[in-house]
N, C-alpha and C positions, 0 to 999 in steps of 0.2 A: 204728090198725088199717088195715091194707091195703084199700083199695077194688078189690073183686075186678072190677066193670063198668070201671071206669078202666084197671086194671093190662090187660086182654083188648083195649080199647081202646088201649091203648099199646103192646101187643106185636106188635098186627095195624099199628101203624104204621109199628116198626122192619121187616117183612116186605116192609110195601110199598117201604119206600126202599131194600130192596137193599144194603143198606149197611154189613151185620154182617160180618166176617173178609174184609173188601173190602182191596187189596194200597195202600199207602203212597201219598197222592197229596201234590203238594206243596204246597197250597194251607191244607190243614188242618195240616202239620207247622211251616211258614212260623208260624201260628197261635200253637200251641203254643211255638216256640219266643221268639215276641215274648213271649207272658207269662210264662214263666220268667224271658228278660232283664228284663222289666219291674219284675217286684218281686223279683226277687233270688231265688228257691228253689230248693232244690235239683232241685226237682220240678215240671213242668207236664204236663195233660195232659185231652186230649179225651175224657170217657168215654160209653160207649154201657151202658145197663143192660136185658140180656137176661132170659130167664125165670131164671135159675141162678148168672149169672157177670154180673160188669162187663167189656166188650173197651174196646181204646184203640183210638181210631181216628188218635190222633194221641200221640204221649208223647214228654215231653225228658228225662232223667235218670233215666228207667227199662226193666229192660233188659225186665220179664215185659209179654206181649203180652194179658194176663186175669187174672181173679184172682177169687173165690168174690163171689157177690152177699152174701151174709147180713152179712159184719163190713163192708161198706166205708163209708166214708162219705159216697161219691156216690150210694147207695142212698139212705140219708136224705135228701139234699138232693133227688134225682127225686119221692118218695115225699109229699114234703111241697112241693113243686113250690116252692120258698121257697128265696133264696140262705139257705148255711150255712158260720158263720166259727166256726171253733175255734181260740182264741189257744195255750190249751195243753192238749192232750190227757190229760195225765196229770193234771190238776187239775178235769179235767169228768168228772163219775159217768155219765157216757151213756160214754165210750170210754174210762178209763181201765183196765180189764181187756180192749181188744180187740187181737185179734193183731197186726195192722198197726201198735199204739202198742207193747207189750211186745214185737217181733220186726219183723223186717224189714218196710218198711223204714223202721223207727219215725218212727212221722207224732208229730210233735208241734204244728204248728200247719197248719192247712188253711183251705183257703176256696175254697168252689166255688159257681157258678151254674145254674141249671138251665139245658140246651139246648131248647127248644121246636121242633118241626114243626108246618107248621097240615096240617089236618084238609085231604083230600081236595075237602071238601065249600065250603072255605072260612071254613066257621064256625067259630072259633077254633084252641086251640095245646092239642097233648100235648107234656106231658115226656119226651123219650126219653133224657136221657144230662145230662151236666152238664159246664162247663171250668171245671177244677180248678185248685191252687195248693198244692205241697204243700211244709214243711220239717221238719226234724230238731230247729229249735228251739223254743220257744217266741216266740214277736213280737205285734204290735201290728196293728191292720187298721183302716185310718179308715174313714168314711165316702167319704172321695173315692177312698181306694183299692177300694172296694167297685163304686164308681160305674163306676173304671176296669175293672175286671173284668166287668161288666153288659154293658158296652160292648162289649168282647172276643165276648163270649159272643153279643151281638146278631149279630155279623161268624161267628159259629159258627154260626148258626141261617141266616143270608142263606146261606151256603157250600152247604147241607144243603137247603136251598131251592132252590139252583141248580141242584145236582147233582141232583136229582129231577127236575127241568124238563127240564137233557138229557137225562134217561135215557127221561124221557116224549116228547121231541125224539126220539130215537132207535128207540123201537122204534115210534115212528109213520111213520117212512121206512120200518123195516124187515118194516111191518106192511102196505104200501100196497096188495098186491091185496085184499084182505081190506079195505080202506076204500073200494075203489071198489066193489068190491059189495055193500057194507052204506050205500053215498054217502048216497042219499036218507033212508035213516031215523036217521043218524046225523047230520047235517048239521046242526041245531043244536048240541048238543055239542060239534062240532066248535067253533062259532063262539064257546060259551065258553071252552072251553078256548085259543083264539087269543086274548081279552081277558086271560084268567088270567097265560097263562105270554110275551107279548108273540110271539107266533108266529103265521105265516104260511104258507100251501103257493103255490105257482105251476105253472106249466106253459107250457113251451115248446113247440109244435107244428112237427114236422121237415117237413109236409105244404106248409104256406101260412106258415112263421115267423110265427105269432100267440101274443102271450102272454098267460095267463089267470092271475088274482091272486086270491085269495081278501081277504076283508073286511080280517083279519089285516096284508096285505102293504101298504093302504093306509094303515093306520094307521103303523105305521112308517115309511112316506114323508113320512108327512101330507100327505096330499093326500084328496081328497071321494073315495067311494065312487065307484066308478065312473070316474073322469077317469082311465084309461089312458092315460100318454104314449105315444108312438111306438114303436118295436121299437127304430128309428133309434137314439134317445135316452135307452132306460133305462139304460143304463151310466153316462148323464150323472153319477148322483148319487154316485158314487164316485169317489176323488180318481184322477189318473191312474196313476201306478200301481198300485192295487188294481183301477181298471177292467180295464186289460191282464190284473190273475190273473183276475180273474171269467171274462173274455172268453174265452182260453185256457184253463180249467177247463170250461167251458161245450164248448167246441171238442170238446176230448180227450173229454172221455164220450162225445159225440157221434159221435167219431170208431173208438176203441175200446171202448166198453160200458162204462168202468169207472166208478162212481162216485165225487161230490167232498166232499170236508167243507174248509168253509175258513173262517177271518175276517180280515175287513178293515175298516176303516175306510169312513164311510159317511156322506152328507152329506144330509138331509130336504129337502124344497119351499119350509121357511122359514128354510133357512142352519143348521139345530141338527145338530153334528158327534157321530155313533155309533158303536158298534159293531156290526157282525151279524156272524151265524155262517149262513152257507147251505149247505145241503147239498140234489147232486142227481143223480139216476141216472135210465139210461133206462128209458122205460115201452114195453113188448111187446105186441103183437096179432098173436096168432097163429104166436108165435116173430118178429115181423118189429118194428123200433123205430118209432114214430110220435111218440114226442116226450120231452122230457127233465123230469123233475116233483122236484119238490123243497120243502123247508121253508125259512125264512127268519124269525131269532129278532133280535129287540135283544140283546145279552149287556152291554147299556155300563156298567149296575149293577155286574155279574158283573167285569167286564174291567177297572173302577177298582178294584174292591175288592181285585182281587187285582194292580194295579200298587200301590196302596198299601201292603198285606202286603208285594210286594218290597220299595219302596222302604225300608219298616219295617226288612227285614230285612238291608239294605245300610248302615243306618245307626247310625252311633256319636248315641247320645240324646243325650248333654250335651253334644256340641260341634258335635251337628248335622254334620258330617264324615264320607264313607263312610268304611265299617270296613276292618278286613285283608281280611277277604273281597274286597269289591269292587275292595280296591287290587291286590290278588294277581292279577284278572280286566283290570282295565284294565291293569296293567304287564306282561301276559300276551300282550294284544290288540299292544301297541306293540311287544313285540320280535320279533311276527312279521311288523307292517307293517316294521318295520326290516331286519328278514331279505330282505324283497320289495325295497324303494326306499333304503338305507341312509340315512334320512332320520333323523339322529344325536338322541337326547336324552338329559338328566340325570336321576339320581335322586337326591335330597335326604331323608338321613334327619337327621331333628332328634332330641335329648335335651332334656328340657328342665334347666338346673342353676340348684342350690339348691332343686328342686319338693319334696324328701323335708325340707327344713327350715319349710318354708311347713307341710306339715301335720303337722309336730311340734309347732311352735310356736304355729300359729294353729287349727288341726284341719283336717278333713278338709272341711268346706264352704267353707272360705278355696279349697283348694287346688283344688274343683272350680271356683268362681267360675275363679281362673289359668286351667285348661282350660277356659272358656267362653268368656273372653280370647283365647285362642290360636286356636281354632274359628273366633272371628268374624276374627279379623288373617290363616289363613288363607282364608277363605273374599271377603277383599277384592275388587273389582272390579279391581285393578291386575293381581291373578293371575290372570284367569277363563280365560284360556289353557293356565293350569297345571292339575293333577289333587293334591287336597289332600286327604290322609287320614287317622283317627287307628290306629295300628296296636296301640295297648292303653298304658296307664298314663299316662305322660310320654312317651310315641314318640310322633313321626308320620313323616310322609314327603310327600312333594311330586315329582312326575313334570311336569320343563320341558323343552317342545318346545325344539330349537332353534334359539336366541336367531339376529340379524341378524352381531353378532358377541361376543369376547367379554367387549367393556368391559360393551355392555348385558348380560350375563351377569353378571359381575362387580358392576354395580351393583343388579340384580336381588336379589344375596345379601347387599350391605350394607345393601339397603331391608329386607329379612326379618331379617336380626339386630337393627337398629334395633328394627323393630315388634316383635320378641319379647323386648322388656326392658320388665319390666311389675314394677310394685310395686303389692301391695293392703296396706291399710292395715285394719284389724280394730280396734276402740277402742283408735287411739291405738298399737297396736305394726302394726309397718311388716315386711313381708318382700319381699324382690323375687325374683325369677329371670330367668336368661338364656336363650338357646338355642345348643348348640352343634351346627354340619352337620358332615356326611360329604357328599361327593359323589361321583360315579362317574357317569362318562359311557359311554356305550354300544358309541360306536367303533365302530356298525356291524358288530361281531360276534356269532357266535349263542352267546351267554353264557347261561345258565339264569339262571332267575330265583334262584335259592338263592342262587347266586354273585354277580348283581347286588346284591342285598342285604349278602350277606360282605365285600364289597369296599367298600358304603356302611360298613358297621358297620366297617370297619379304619379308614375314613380319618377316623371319627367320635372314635373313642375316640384315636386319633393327634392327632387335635386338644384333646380332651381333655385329654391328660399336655402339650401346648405350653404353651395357654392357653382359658382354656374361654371361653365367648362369642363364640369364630370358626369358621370355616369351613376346612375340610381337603379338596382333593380326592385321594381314592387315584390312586397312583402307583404302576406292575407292581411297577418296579424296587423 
């Protein structure tokens, strides 16, 4: 039965966080789209459960943006604030008549977690939504896959945590006359809330350049209450270039009115390297500027969480190797330094041959082991010059600066056929495989990337019908 005090409690929570029919951010879709890859479904997705409807705030393989609260099954899992794994929908009497299993887009096996927000107050977590797992077929759900979904779901709740913090970050900038004249009676408050959410205000005085820090800004420095460095030297704690943006952000508001939002990197009193985020505009008396005020957040929680989502979401899992994606952006980046400095490099597409006999023969986790082979031979220190990809299946690719000349080129490509002759052996039955390249060199022309590829794949399969295990470089003619 629905607890009607919980459910008013949870719906005053989704209000506060602003967060309902809010436009794609990529932080929570990155999310989403790692736990699709992760367990294979056809379906992933971030749900929020309002008074009426489920919305997504994040969804991979689906195209509707909501869908009716009453049949779903993120409604259950919210409601009973308890992960929920359904291996086969049509075999469990709880959803086997619900529309989502006999109609699109027939869920047959799910597994979702609840998403928690904590309480305003501090004192524990409401359920607002759940990250889900959805597919078509019936499957299996360990314990450690469950574990791995918790985990997810923890990274779902930090995101929703953070994103509340700026939004409280932001209307507290943009609330500032209103806090200087409510200062005195609000002043504690304030001082929790700079424990809560790691934040800070300052104040640059345009009169006598004096700067005032709140309790907040010390903390982040780590330095004692009170021990203001010099004006001379606060920039100190920022690496040199990020000092220069500060300084020059700092300047221009000054100089034109406009205010800054920035981050940079950021180094404390006892060597421990940050992130913040400062943001500042100037403050008015009497229409006339007297100083420049602003807030000052750690985000470095915030900031690895979502370099590691990237890095997630750049990378091929089993062989540890970025993916197409990344390879399509770095071989992207190179043919426009090459367009600027005609500074020449190769592209290297590999096949791997004999890989579809390996998991005929041996199955399919023989043939991933191969790929895990391959991953680490290219990921070697001899190549760490090179950019080493997997581009899906049996492909990869490899982007070499180049070479001094082109024997070491040449030997380059017999040390990489060498290492990519691998045999795994499975009780006693043996398969091997080889690698056969394509290469295509740049020549310093503004060739599109489609074509640099076309031109790797002719000279691939051209070496192919020769002799497979070697290397072809395309040739116009």
């Amino acid at each position: 039965m629905l607890d009607i005090s919980r459910e008013a409690e949870r719906l005053e929570m989704l209000r506060d966080l602003a967060i309902l029919d809010t436009l794609p951010e990529p932080e929570f879709d990155a999310l989403a789209k790692v736990a699709k890859a992760l367990f294979g479904t056809k379906v992933s997705l971030l749900t929020l459960i309002d008074e009426d409807r489920q919305w997504f705030k994040a969804r991979c393989g689906l195209d509707l943006s909501e869908t009716a609260r009453e049949p779903s099954f993120c409604t259950v899992a919210v409601e009973a604030d308890k992960p929920l794994v359904v291996t086969d929908a049509l075999a469990d009497p709880r959803f086997f008549k619900n529309p989502f299993v006999v109609g699109e887009p027939h869920i047959r096996f799910y597994a979702g977690v609840p998403i928690r927000a904590r309480k305003t107050d501090g004192n524990g977590m409401v359920a607002i939504g759940s990250l889900c797992v959805i597919h078509d077929q019936p499957r299996e759900f360990s314990a450690e896959d469950l574990e791995t979904l918790k985990g997810l779901a923890c990274i779902a709740e930090a995101l929703v945590q953070s994103r509340a913090i700026a939004l409280r970050s932001a209307e507290l900038a943009e609330s500032r006359q209103r806090v200087v004249e409510r200062l005195h009676r609000e002043h504690l408050q304030l001082e929790q809330a700079e424990r809560i959410a790691d934040i800070g205000s300052w104040r640059l005085s345009l009169a006598d350049n004096l700067v005032e820090w709140s309790d907040g800004v010390f903390l982040i420095h780590q330095l004692p209450r009170g021990q203001m460095p010099p004006v001379e030297t606060a920039l100190d704690f920022y690496p040199d270039a990020d000092r220069h943006r500060v300084s020059q952000a700092i300047a221009q508001t000054i100089e034109t009115g406009k205010p800054f939002t920035m981050e940079c990197n950021f180094v404390t009193a006892k060597g421990n390297l940050r992130r913040i985020q400062s943001m500042g505009e100037i403050e008015l008396l009497n229409g006339v500027p007297i100083a420049v005020i602003g807030v000052f957040q750690d985000i470095t929680k915030r900031y690895q969480m979502e370099q590691e989502l990237a890095r997630i979401a750049r990378t091929d899992e089993l062989t540890r190797l970025p993916n197409r994606a990344a390879f399509n952006n770095v071989l992207d980046d190179r043919m426009i330094k090459t367009a600027i400095t005609g500074e020449e490099f190769a592209v290297l597409l590999i096949d791997l041959d004999g890989f579809k006999q390996v998991n005929d023969t041996l199955g399919h986790a023989a043939g991933d082991k191969i790929l895990e082979k391959v991953g680490e031979r290219l990921r070697a220190s001899w190549l760490s010059e090179c950019f080493s990809a997997r581009l899906g299946g049996d492909e990869f690719a490899v982007i070499v600066p180049s070479p001094e000349n082109r024997d070491a080129f040449r030997a380059l490509i017999d040390r990489m056929l060498g290492d990519l002759r691998l045999t795994i052996d499975e009780g006693g039955v043996q398969a091997s495989v080889s690698a056969t390249i394509g290469i295509v060199w740049s020549q310093g022309t503004l060739l599109s990337r489609q074509e640099i590829l076309r031109r790797a794949d002719t000279a691939l399969y051209s070496a192919k019908r020769r002799l497979k295990g070697t290397a072809q470089t395309f040739a116009s003619a």
